[in-house]
C-alpha positions as CSV (number, residue, x, y, z in Angstrom):
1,X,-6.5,25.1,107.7
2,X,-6.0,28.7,108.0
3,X,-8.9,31.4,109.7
4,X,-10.0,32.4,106.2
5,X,-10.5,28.8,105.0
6,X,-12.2,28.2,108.4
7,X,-14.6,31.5,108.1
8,X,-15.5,30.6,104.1
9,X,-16.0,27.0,105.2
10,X,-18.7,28.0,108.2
11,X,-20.2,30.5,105.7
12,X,-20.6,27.5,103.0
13,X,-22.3,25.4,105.7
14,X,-24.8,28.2,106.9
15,X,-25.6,29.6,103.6
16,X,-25.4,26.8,101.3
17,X,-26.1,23.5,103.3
18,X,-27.4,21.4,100.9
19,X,-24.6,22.7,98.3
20,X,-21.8,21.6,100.9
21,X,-23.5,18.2,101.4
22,X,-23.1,17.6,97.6
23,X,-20.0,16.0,95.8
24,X,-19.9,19.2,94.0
25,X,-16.9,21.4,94.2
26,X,-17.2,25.5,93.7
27,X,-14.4,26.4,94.8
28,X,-10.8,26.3,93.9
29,X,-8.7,23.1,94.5
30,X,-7.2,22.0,97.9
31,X,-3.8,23.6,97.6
32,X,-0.9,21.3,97.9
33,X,1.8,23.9,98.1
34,X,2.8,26.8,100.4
35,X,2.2,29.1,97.4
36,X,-1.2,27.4,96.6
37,X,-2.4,28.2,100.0
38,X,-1.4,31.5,99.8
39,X,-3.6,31.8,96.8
40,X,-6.5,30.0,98.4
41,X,-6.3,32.7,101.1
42,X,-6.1,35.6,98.7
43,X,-9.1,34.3,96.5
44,X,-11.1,34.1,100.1
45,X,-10.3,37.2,101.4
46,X,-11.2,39.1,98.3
47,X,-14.2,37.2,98.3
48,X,-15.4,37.9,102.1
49,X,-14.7,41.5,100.9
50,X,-17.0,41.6,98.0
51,X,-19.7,39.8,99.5
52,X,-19.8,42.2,102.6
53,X,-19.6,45.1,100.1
54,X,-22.7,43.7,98.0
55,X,-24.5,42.7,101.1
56,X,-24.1,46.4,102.9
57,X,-24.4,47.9,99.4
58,X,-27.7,46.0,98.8
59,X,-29.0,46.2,102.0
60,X,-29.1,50.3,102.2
61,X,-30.4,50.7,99.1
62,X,-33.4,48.2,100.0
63,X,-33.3,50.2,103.8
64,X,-33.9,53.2,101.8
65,X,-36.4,52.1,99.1
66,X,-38.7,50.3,101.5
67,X,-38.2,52.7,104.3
68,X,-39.2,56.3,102.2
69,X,-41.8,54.7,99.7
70,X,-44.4,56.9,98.5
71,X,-47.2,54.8,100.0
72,X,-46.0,56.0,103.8
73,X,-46.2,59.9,103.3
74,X,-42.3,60.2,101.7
75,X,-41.9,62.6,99.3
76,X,-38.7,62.6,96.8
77,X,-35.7,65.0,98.2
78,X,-33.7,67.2,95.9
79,X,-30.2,67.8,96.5
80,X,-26.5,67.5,94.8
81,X,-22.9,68.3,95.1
82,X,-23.1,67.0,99.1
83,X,-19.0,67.7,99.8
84,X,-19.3,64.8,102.4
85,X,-20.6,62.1,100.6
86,X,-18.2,62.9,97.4
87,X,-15.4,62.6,99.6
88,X,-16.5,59.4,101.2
89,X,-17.4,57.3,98.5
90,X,-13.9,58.3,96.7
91,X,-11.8,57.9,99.8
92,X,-13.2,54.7,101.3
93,X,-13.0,52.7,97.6
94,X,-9.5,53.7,98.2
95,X,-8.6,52.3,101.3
96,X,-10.2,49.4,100.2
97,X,-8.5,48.6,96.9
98,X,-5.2,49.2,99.1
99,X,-6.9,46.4,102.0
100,X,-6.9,44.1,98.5
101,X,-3.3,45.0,96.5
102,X,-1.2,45.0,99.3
103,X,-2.0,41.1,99.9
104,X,-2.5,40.5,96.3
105,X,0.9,42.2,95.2
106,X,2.6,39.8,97.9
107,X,1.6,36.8,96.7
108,X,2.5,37.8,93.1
109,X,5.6,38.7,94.2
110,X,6.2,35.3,95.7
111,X,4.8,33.6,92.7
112,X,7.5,35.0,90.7
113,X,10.3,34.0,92.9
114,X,11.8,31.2,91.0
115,X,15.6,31.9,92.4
116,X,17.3,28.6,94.3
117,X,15.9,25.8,92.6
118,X,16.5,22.5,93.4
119,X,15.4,21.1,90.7
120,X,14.8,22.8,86.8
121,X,12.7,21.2,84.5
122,X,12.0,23.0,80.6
123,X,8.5,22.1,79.4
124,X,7.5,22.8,75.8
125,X,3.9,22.6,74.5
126,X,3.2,21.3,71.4
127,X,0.4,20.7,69.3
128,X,-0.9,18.4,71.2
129,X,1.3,17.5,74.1
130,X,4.1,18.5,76.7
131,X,7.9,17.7,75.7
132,X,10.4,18.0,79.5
133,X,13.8,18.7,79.7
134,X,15.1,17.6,83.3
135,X,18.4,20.0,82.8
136,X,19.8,19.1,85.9
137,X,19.6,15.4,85.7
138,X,20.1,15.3,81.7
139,X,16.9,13.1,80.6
140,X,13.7,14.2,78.8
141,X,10.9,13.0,77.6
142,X,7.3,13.7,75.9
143,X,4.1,13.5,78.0
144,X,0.7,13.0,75.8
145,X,-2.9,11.7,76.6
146,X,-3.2,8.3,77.6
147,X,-6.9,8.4,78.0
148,X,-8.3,5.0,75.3
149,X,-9.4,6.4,72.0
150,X,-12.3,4.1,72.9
151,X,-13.4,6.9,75.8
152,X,-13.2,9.7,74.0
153,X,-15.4,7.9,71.4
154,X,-17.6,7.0,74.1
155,X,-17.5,3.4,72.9
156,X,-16.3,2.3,76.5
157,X,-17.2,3.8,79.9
158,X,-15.3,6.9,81.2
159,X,-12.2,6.0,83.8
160,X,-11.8,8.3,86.7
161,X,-9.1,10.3,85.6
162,X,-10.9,10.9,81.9
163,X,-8.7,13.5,79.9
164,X,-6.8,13.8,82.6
165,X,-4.3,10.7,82.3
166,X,-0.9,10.7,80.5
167,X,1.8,8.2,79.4
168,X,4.6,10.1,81.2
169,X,4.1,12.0,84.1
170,X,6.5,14.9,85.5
171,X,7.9,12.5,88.7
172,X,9.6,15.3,91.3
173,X,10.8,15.1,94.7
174,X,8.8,16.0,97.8
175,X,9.7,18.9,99.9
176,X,12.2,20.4,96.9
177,X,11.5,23.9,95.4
178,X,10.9,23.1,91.6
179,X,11.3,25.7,88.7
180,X,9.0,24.9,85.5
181,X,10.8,26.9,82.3
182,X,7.6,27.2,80.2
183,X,8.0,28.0,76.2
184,X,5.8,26.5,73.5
185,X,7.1,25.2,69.7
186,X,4.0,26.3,67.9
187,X,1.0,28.2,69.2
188,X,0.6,29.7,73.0
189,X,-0.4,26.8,75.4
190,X,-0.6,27.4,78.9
191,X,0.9,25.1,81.7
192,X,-1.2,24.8,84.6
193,X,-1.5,22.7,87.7
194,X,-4.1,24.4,90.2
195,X,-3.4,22.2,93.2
196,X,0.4,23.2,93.2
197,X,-0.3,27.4,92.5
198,X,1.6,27.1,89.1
199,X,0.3,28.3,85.6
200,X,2.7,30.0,82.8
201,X,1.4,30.7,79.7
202,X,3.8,28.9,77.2
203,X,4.5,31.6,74.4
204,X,6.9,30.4,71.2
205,X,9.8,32.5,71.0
206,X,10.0,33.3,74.6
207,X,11.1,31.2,78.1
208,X,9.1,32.3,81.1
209,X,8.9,30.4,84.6
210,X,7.2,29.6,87.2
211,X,8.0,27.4,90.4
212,X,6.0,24.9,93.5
213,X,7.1,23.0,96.1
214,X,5.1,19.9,97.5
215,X,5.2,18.8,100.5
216,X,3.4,15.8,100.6
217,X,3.8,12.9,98.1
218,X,0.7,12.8,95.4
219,X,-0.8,12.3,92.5
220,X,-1.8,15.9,91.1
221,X,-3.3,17.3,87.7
222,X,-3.6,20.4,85.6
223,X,-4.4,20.6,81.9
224,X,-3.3,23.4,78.9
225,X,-5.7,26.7,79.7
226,X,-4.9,28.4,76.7
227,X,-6.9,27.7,73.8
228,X,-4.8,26.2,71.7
229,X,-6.3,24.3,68.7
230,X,-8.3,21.4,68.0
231,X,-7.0,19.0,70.4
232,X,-6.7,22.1,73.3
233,X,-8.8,19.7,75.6
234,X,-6.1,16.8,75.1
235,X,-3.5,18.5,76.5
236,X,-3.3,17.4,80.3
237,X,-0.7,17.4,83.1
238,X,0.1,15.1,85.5
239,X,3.2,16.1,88.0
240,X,4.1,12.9,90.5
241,X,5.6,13.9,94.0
242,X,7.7,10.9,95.4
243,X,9.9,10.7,98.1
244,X,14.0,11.8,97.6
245,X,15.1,8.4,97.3
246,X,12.0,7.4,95.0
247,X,13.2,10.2,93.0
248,X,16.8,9.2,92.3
249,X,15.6,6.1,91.6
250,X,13.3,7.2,89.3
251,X,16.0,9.6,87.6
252,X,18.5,6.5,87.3
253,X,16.0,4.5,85.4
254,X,15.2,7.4,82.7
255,X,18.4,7.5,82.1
256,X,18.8,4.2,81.3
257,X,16.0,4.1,78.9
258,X,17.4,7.0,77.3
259,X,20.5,5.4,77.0
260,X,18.9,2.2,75.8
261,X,16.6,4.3,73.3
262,X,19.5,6.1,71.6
263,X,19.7,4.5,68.6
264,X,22.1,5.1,65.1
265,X,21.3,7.9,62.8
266,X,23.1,6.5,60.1
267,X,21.3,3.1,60.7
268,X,19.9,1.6,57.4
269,X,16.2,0.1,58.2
270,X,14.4,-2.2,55.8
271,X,10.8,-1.2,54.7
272,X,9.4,-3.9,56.7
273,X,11.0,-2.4,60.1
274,X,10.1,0.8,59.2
275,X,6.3,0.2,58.1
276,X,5.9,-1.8,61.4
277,X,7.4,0.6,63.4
278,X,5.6,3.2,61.2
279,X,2.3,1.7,62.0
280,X,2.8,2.2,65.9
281,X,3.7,6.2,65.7
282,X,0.8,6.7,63.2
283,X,-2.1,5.2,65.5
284,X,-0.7,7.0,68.6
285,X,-0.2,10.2,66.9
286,X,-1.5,10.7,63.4
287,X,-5.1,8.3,63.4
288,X,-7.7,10.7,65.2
289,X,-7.6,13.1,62.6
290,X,-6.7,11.0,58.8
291,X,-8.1,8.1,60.4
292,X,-6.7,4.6,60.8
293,X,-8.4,3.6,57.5
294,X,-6.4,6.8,56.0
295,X,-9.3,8.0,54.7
296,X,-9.0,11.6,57.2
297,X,-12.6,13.6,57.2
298,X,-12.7,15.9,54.6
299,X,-12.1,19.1,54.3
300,X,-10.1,19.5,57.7
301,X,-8.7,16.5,57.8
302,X,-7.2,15.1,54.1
303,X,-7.0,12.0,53.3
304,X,-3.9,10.1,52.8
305,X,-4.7,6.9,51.2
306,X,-3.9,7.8,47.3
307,X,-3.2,11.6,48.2
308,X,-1.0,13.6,46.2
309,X,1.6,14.4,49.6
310,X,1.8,10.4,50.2
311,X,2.6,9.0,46.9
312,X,4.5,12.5,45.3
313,X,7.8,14.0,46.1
314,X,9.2,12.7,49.5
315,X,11.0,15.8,50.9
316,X,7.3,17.4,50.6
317,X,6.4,15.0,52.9
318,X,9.1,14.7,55.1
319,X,8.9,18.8,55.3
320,X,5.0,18.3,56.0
321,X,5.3,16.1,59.0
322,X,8.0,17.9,60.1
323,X,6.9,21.5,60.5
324,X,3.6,21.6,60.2
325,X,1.2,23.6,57.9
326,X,0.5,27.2,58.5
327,X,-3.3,27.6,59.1
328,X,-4.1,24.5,58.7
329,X,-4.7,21.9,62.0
330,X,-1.6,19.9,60.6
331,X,0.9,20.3,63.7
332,X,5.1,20.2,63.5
333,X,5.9,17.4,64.8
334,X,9.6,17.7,64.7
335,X,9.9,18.6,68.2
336,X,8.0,15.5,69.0
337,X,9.4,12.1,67.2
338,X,12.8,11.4,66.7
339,X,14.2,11.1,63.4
340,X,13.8,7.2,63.9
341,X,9.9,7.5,64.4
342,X,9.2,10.4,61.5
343,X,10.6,8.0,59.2
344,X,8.8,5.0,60.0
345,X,5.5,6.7,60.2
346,X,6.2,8.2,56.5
347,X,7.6,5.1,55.4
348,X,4.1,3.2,56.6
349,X,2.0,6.4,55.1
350,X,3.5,5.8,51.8
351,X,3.0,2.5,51.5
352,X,-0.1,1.7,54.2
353,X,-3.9,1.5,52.6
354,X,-3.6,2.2,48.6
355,X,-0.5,3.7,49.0
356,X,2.1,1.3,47.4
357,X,5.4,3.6,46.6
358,X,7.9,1.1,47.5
359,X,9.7,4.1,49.0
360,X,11.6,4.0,52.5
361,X,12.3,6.8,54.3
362,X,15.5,6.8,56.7
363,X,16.2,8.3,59.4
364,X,19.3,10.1,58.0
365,X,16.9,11.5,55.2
366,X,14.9,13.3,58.3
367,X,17.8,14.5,60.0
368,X,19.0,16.4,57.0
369,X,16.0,18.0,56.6
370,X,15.5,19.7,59.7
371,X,15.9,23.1,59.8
């Protein structure tokens, strides 16, 4: 623990005992990181600066009040333009906002220093989940919420890590500098881990980075912090520091589900495989807004049982489910399910609930379609 952290820590404890007794936290997160201690210290400093600005700011002005009131004899002075004061109150700000950007601008400088990374990972946000791109290692995978739709709905009790538990966490080595490259495929998200100092806000369009290096093995989680449509507080993050050789082990066996995952584009599927299959990718992507009875909730979420897009034109709906509907809360989700898994799920929509088309939508079909 660093001098600052001790100071602010002794000042908690005198001014606030009952507050630093409490499970409560007001501050920011342990830092995990070099660069996330560095931040920690910055955020103190500035604060111990404030607060003994307010405190001596406060405490004159009180001084003086209380000290020439009326009631003892003072009468009010009438004076301006003192040279003195003028030249005080502009030069000391000064040297003070200097005190605060010099240590400020070094840290910011350091944030931005993504150069020699050992490992580069590319994470996309979507609507409503992250998509990585190991590009060292070749793998990649999508990361969503894995917190039971029975939670949310507060049908069961809340686990520990409510909203802030996925199916795929970012696994990275200990002790290696890591560079995030942070873009978005619809909307501006924002990815953000406080423990490790990292936050880039994901913009479409544009690749910007940021970088952290653990030190310790952990467990540590951030969330989007960009508002970023309905399901903005169902974005989470989860990043996974392991040990070097827990890394490369972890690395070999991605691959080989990749490998095992890769399937035939051209593969012909029966409408049985693809409605079964379909039925899977439509609870775990598509059921929290049109509902697992299809039925949606009106008006901002359509049905799809005996709706127009299920049972009309398929290349409407293959376009629909593929990129999304301007201004509506309908997200692309091109960049999220493999050709496979977009035409199982409108295979099942077409022919789940009332929906009886007969029509089976392969994979090929998707693939062509993409833009």
């Amino acid at each position: 623990m660093t001098a600052l952290r001790k100071i602010a820590a002794a000042a908690a404890l005198a001014l606030y005992p009952a507050l630093a007794m409490s499970e409560y936290k007001l501050n920011l997160q342990a830092p995990q990181t070099p660069i996330a201690e560095r931040i920690f210290d910055l955020h103190t400093l500035i604060l111990v600066i404030c607060v003994v600005i307010f405190v001596g700011v406060f405490a004159f002005m009180f001084y003086a009040v209380f000290r020439h009131r009326k009631s003892v004899g003072h009468k009010a002075a009438h004076f301006h333009e003192n040279t003195t004061v003028e030249v005080l109150w502009t030069v000391v700000p000064f040297f003070i906002l200097i005190g605060m950007a010099y240590p400020a601008t070094k840290v910011v400088i350091d944030m931005k220093d993504t150069s020699a990374a050992d490992v580069t990972i590319k994470a996309t946000g979507l609507q409503w989940a992250w998509s990585y791109d190991y590009l060292n290692e070749g793998i990649g995978f999508t990361s969503a919420l894995a917190t039971p739709r029975a939670q949310i709905m507060g049908i069961e009790p809340k686990g520990p890590n409510y909203l802030l538990e996925v199916d795929n966490p970012v696994v990275v080595p200990a002790g290696k500098k890591i560079r995030i490259l942070v873009t978005a495929a619809d909307v501006i998200h924002s990815w953000w881990v406080p423990a490790l100092g990292a936050k880039q806000d994901a913009i479409p369009g544009f690749i910007r980075d940021t970088w952290f290096r653990a030190e310790k093995p952990g467990v540590y989680r951030g969330q989007c912090a960009e508002l970023c449509g309905k399901d903005h507080g169902f974005m989470p993050i989860v990043v996974e520091v392991v040990s070097a050789e827990k890394y490369t082990q972890w690395v070999a066996e991605q691959k080989k589900k990749t490998a095992a995952a890769a399937e035939d584009p051209n593969k012909q599927w029966t409408t049985a495989e693809l409605q079964a299959r379909g039925e899977k990718v439509y609870a775990a992507n598509c059921a929290a807004c049109h509902q697992a009875t299809g039925k949606g909730l009106p008006p901002a979420f359509p049905a799809l049982d005996g709706s127009k897009l299920a049972t009309g034109d398929k290349g409407a709906h293959i376009a629909i489910v593929l990129e999304g509907k301007p201004g509506t809360a309908m997200a692309a989700f091109g960049k999220q399910l493999s050709d496979t898994d977009l035409a199982a799920v409108i295979t099942y929509e077409r022919n789940a609930w009332g929906n009886k088309t007969g029509d089976a939508v392969q994979p090929a079909e998707v693939k062509a379609a993409r833009k």
